[in-house]
C-alpha positions as CSV (number, residue, x, y, z in Angstrom):
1,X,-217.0,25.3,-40.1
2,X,-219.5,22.8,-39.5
3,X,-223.2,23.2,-40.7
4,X,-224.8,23.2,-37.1
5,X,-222.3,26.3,-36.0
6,X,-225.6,28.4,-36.3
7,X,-228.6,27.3,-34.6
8,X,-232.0,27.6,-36.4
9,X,-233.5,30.5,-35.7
10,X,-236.7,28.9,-33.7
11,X,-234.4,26.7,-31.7
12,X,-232.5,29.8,-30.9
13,X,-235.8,31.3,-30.0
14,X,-236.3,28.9,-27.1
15,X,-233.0,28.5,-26.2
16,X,-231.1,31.2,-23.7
17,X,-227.6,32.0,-24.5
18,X,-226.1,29.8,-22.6
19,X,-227.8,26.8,-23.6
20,X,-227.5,27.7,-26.9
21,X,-223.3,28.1,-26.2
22,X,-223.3,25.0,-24.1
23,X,-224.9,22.8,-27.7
24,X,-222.7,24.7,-29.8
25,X,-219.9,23.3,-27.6
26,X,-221.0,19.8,-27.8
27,X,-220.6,20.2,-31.6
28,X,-223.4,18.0,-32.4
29,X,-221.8,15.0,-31.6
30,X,-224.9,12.8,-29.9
31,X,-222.4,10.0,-29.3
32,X,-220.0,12.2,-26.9
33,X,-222.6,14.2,-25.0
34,X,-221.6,13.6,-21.8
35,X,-223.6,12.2,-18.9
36,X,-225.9,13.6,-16.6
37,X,-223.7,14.5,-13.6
38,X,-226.0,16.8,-11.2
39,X,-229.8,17.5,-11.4
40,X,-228.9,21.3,-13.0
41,X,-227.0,18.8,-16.1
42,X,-230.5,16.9,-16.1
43,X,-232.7,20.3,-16.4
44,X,-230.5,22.0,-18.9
45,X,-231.1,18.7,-21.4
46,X,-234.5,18.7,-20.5
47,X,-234.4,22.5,-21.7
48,X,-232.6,21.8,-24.6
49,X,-234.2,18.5,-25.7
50,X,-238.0,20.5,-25.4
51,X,-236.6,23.2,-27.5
52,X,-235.2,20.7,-30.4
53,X,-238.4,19.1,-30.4
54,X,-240.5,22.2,-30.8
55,X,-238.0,23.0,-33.5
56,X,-238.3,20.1,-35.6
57,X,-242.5,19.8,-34.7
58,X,-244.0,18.9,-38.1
59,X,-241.0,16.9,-39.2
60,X,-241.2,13.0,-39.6
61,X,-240.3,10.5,-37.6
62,X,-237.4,9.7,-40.7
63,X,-236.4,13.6,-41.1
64,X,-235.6,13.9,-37.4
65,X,-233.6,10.2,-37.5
66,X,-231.8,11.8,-40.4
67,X,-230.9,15.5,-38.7
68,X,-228.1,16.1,-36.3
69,X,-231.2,17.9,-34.1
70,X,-233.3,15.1,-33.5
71,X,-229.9,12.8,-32.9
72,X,-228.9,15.3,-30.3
73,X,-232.3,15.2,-29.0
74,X,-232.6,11.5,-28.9
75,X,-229.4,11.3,-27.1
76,X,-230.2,14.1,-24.3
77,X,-233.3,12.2,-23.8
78,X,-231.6,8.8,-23.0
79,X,-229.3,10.3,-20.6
80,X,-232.0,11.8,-19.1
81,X,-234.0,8.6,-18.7
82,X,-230.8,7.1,-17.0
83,X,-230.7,10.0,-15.2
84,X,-234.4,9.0,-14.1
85,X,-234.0,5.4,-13.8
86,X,-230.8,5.9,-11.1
87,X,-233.4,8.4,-9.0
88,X,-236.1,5.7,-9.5
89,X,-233.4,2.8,-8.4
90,X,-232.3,5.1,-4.8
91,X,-235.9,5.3,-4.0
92,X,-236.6,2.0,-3.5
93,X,-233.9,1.2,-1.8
94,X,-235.0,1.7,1.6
């Protein structure tokens, strides 16, 4: 059993259950979260990456580098700014 099994009780606070059971799922494995496949995919990280951050507020730029919660939450916002850029990319193309 893996330390992140149980979520921190103030991420759990902003999380709803099945957010919470989708991150548990991922295992906290940043590199193999999957992409952004549909605009509910993009809105549950957006969820999700809000909630780590309120979470971790107050810890340092090196403490969330060094936690598997502000890896996780790096990596949701990446795909999420792919996720952007393509909608930015169709727009223009007219």
């Amino acid at each position: 059993m893996t330390e992140h099994q149980r979520l921190a009780p103030t991420l759990e606070a902003d999380l709803s259950a099945e957010d919470a059971a989708w991150l548990r799922r991922q295992g906290w494995n940043d590199a193999a979260l999957p992409s952004i496949a549909s605009a509910r995919d993009a809105e549950r990280y957006a969820r999700i990456e809000a909630a780590i951050g309120k979470a971790l507020q107050g810890a340092s730029f090196a403490e969330r580098g060094e936690s598997a919660e502000g890896r996780m939450a790096a990596a949701l916002g990446a795909h999420l700014a792919n996720w952007r850029e393509r909608d930015e990319a169709a727009d223009g193309e007219d």
